[in-house]
Biopython code that builds the backbone (N, CA, C, O; Angstrom):
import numpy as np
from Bio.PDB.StructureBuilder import StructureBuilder

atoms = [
    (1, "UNK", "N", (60.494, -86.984, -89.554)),
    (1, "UNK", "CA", (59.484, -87.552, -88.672)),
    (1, "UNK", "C", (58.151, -86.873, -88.961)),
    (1, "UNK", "O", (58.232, -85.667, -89.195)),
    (2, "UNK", "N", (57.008, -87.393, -88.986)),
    (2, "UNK", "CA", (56.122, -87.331, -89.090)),
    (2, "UNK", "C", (55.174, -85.933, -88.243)),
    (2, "UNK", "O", (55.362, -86.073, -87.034)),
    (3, "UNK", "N", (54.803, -85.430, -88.354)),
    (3, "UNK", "CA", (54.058, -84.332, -87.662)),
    (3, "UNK", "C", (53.245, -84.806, -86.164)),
    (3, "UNK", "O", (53.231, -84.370, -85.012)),
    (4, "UNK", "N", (52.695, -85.770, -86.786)),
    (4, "UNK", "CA", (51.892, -86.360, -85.589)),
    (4, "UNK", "C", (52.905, -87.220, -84.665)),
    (4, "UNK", "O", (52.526, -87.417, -83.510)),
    (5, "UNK", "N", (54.151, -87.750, -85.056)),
    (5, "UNK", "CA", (54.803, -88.194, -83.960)),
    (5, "UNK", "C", (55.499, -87.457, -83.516)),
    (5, "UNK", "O", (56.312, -87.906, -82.708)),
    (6, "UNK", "N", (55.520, -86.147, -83.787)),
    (6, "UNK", "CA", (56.488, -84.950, -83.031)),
    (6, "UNK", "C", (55.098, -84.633, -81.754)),
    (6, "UNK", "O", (55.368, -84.919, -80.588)),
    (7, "UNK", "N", (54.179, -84.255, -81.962)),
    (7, "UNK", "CA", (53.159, -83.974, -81.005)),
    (7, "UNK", "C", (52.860, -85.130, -80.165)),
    (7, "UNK", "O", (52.527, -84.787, -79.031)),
    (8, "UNK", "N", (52.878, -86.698, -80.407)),
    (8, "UNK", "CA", (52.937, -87.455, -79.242)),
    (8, "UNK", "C", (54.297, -87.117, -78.420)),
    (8, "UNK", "O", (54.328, -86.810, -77.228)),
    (9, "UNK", "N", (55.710, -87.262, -79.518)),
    (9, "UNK", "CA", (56.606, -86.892, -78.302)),
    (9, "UNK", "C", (56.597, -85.891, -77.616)),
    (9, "UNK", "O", (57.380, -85.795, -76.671)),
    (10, "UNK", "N", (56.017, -85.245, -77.817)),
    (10, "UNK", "CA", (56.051, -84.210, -77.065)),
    (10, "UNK", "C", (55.272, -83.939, -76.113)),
    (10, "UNK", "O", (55.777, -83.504, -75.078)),
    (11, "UNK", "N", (54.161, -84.078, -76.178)),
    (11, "UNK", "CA", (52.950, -84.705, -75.424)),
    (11, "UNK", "C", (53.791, -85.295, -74.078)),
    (11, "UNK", "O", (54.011, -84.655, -73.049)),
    (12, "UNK", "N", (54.189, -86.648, -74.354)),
    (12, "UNK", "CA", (54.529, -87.403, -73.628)),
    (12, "UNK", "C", (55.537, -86.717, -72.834)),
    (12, "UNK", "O", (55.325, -86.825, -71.626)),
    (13, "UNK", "N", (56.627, -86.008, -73.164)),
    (13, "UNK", "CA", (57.678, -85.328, -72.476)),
    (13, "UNK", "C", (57.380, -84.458, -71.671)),
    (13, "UNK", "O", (57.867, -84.449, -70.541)),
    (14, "UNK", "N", (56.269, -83.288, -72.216)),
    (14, "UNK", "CA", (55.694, -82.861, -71.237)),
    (14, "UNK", "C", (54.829, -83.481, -69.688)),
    (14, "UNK", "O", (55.007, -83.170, -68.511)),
    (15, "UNK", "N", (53.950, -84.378, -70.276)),
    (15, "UNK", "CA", (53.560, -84.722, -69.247)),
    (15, "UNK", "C", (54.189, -85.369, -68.066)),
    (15, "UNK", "O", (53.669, -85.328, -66.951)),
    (16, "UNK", "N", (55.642, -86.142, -68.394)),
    (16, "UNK", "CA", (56.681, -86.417, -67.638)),
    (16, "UNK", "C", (57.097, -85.423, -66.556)),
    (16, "UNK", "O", (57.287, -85.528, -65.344)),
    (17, "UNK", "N", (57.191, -84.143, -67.675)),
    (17, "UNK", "CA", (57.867, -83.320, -66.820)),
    (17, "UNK", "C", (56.685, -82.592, -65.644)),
    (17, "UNK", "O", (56.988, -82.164, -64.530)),
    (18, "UNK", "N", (55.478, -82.601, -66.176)),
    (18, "UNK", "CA", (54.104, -82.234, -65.146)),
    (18, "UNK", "C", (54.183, -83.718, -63.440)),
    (18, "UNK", "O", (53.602, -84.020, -62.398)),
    (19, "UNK", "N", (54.979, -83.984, -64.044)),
    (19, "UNK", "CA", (54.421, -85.340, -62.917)),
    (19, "UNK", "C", (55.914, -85.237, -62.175)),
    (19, "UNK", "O", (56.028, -85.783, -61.078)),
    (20, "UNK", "N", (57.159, -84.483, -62.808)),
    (20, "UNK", "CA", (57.647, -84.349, -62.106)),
    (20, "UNK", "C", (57.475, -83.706, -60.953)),
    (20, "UNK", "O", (57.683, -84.099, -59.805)),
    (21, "UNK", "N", (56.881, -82.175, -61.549)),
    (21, "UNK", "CA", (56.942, -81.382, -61.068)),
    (21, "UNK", "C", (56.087, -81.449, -59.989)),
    (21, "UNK", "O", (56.450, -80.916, -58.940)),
    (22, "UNK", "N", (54.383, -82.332, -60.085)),
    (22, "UNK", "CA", (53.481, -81.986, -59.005)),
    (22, "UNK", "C", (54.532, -83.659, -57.933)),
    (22, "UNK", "O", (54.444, -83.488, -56.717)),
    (23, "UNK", "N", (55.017, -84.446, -58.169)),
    (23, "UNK", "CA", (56.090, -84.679, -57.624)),
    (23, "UNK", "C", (56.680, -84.150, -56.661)),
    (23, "UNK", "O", (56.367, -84.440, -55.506)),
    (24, "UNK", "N", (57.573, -83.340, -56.926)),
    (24, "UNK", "CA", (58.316, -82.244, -56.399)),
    (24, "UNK", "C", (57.420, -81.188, -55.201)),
    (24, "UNK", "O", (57.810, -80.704, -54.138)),
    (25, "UNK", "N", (56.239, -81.108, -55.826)),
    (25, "UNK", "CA", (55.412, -80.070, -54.647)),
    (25, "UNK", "C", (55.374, -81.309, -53.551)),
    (25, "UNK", "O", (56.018, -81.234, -52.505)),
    (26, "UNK", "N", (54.490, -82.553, -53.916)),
    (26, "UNK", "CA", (54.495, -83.230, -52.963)),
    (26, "UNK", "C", (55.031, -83.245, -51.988)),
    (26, "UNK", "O", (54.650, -82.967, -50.851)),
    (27, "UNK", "N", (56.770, -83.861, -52.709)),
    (27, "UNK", "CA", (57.838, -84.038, -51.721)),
    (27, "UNK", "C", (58.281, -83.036, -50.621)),
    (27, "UNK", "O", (58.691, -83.263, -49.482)),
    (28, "UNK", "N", (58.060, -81.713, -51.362)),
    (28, "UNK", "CA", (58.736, -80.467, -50.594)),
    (28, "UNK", "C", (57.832, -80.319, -49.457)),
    (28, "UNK", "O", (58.435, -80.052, -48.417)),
    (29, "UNK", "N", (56.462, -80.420, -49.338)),
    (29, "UNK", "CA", (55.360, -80.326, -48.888)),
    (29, "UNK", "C", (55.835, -81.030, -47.778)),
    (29, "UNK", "O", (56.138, -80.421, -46.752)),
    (30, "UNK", "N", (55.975, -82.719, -47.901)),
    (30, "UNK", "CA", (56.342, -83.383, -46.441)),
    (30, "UNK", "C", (57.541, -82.855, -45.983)),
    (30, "UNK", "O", (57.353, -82.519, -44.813)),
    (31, "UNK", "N", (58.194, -82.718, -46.178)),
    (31, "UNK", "CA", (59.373, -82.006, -45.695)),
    (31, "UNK", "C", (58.854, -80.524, -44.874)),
    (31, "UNK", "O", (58.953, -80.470, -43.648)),
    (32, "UNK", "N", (58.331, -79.414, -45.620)),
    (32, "UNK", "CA", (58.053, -78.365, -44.786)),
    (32, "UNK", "C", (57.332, -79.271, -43.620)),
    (32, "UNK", "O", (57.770, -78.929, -42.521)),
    (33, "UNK", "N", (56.463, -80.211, -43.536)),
    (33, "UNK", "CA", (55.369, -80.932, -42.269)),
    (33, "UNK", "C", (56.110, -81.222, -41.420)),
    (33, "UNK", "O", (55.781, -80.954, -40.264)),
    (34, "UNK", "N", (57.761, -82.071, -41.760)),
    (34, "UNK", "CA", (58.396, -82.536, -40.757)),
    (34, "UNK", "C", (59.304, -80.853, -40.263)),
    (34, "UNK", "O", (59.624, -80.684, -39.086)),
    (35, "UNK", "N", (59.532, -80.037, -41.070)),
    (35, "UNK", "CA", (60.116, -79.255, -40.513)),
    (35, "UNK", "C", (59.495, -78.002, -39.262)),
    (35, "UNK", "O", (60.088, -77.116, -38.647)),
    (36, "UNK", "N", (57.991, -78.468, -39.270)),
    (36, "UNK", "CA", (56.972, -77.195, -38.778)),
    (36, "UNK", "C", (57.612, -77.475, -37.182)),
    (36, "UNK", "O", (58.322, -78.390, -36.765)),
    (37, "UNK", "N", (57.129, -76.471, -36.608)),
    (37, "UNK", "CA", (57.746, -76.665, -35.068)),
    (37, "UNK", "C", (59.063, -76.609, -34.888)),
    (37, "UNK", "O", (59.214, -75.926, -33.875)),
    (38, "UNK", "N", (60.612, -77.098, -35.494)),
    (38, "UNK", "CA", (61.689, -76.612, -35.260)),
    (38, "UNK", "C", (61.808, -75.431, -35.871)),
    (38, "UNK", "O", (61.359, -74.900, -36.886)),
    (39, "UNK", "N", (62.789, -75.057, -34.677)),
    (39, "UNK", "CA", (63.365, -73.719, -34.930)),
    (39, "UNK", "C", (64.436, -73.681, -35.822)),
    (39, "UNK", "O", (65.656, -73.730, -35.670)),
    (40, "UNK", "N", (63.641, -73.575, -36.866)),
    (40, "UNK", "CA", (64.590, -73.751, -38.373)),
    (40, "UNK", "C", (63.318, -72.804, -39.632)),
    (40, "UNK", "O", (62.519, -73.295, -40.429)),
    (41, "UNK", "N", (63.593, -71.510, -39.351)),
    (41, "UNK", "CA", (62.838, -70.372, -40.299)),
    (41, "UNK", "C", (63.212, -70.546, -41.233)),
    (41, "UNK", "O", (62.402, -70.948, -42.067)),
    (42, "UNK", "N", (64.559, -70.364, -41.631)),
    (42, "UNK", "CA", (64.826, -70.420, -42.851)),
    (42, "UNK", "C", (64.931, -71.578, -43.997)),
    (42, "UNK", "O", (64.581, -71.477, -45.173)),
    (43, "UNK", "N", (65.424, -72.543, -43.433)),
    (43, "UNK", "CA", (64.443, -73.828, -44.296)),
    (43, "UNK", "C", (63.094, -73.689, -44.523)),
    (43, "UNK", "O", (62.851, -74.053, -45.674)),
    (44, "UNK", "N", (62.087, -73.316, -43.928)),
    (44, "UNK", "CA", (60.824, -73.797, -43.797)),
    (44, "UNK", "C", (60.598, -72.482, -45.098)),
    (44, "UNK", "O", (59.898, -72.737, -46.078)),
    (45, "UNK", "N", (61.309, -71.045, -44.932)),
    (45, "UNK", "CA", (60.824, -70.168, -46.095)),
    (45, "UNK", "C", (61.507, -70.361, -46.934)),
    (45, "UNK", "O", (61.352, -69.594, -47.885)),
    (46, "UNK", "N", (62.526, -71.359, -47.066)),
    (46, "UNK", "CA", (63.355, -72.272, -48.126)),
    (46, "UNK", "C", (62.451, -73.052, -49.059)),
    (46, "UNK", "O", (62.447, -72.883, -50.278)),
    (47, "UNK", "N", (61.743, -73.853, -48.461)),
    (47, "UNK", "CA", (60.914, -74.728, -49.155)),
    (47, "UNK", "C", (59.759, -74.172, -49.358)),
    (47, "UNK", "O", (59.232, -74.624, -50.375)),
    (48, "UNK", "N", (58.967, -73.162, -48.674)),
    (48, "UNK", "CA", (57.625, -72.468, -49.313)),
    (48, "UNK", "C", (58.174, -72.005, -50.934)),
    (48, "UNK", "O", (57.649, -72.238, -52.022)),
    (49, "UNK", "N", (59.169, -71.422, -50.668)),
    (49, "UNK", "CA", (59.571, -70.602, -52.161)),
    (49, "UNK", "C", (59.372, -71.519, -52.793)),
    (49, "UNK", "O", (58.439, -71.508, -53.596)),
    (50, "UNK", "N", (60.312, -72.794, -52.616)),
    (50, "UNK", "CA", (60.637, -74.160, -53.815)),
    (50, "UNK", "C", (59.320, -74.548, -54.007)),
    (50, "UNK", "O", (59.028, -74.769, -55.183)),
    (51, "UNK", "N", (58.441, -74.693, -53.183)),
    (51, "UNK", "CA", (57.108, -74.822, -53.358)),
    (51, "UNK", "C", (56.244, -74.194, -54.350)),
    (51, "UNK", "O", (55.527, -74.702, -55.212)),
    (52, "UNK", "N", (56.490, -72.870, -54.012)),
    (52, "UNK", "CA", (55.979, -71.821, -55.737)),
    (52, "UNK", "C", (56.454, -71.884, -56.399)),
    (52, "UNK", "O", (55.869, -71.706, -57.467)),
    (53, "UNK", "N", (58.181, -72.237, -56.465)),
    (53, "UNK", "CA", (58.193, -72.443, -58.069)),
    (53, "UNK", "C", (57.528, -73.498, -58.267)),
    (53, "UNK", "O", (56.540, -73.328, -58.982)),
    (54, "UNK", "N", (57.699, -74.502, -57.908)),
    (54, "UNK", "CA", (57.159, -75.979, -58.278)),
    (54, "UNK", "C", (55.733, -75.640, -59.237)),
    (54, "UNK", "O", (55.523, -76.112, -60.354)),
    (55, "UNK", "N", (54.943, -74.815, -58.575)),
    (55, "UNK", "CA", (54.208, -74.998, -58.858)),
    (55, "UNK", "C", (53.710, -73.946, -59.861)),
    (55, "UNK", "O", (52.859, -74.260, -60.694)),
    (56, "UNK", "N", (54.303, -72.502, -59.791)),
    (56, "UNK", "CA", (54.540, -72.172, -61.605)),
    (56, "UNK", "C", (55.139, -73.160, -62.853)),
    (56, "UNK", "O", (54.712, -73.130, -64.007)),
    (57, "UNK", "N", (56.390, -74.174, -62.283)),
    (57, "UNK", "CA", (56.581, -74.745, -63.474)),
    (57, "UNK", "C", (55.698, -75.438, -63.768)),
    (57, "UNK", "O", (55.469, -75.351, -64.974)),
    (58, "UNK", "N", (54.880, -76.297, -63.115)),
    (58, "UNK", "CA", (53.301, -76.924, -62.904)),
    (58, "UNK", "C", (52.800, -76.093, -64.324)),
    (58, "UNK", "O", (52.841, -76.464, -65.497)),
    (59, "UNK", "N", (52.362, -74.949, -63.779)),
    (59, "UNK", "CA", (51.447, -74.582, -64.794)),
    (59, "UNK", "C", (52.457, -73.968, -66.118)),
    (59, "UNK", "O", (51.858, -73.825, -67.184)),
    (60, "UNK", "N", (53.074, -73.816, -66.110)),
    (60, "UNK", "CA", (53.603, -73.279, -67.330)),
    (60, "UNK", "C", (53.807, -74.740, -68.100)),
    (60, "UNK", "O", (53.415, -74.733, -69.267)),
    (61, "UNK", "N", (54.335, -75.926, -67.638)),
    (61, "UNK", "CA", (54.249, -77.202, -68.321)),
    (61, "UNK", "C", (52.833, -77.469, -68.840)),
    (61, "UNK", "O", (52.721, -77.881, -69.995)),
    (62, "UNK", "N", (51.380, -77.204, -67.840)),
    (62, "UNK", "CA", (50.430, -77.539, -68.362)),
    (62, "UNK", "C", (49.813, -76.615, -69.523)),
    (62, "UNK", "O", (48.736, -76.871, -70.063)),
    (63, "UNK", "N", (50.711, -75.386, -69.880)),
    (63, "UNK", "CA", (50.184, -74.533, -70.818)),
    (63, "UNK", "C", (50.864, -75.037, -71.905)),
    (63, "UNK", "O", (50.264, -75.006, -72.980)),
    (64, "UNK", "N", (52.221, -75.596, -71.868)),
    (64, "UNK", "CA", (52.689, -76.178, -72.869)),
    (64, "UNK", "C", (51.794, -77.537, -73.562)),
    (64, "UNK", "O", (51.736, -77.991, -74.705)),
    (65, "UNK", "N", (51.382, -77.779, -72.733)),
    (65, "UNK", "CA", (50.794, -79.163, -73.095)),
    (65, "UNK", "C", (49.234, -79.070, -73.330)),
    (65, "UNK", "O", (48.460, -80.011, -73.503)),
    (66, "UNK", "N", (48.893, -77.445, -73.291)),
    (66, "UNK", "CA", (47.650, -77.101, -74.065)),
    (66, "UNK", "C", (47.750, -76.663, -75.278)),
    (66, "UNK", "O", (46.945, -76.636, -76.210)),
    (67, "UNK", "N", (49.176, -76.212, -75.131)),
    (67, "UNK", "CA", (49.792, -75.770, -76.908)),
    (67, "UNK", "C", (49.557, -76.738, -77.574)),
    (67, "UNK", "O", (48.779, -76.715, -78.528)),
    (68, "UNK", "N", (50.523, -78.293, -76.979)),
    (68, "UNK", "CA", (50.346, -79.133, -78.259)),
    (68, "UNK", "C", (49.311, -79.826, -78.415)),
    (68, "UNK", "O", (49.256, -80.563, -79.400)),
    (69, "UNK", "N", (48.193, -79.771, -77.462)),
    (69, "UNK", "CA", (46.978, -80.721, -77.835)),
    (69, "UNK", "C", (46.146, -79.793, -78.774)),
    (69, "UNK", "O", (45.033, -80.151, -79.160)),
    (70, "UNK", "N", (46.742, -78.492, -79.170)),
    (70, "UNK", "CA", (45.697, -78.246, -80.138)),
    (70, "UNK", "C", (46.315, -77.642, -81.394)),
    (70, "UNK", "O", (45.955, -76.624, -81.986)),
    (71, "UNK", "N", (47.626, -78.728, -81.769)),
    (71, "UNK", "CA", (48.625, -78.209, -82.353)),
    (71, "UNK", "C", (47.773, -79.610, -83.564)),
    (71, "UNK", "O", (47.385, -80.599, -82.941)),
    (72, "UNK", "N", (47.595, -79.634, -84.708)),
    (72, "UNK", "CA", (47.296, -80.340, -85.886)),
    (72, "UNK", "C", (47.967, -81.311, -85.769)),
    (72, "UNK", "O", (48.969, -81.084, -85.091)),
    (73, "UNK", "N", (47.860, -82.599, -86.220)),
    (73, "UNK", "CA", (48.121, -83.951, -86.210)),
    (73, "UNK", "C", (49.202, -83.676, -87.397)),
    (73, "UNK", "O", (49.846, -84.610, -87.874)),
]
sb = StructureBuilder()
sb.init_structure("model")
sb.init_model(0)
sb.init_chain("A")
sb.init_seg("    ")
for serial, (resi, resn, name, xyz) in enumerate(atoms, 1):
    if name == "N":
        sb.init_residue(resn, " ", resi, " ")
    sb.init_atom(name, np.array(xyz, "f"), 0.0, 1.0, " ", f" {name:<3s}", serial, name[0])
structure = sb.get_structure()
């Protein structure tokens, strides 16, 4: 395969996985909203955590995907 179609796929895979991920913050996000006010602590510091990861994998996907945009055709 071609050089330059390894960097679109890849491109593309990454960014999948970026849209999962800010996705994922979203979702967790309404969930902590519906959970605020019950007396339920430990879910709520359940989902802050899931929340940071979310959003390290966020950026570690978007560093990947600064790798390959300046990776040669």
């Amino acid at each position: 395969m071609q050089r330059k179609l390894y960097k679109e796929l890849w491109t593309m895979r990454f960014q999948k996985m970026l849209k999962l991920e800010e996705q994922s913050i979203t979702d967790y996000g309404s969930i902590l909203k519906e959970c605020k006010g019950k007396k339920n602590s430990v879910l709520e510091t359940d989902l802050k955590k899931l929340i940071l990861d979310e959003k390290k994998h966020a950026k570690l996907v978007r560093e990947l995907l600064s790798i390959v945009n300046r990776q040669e055709d």
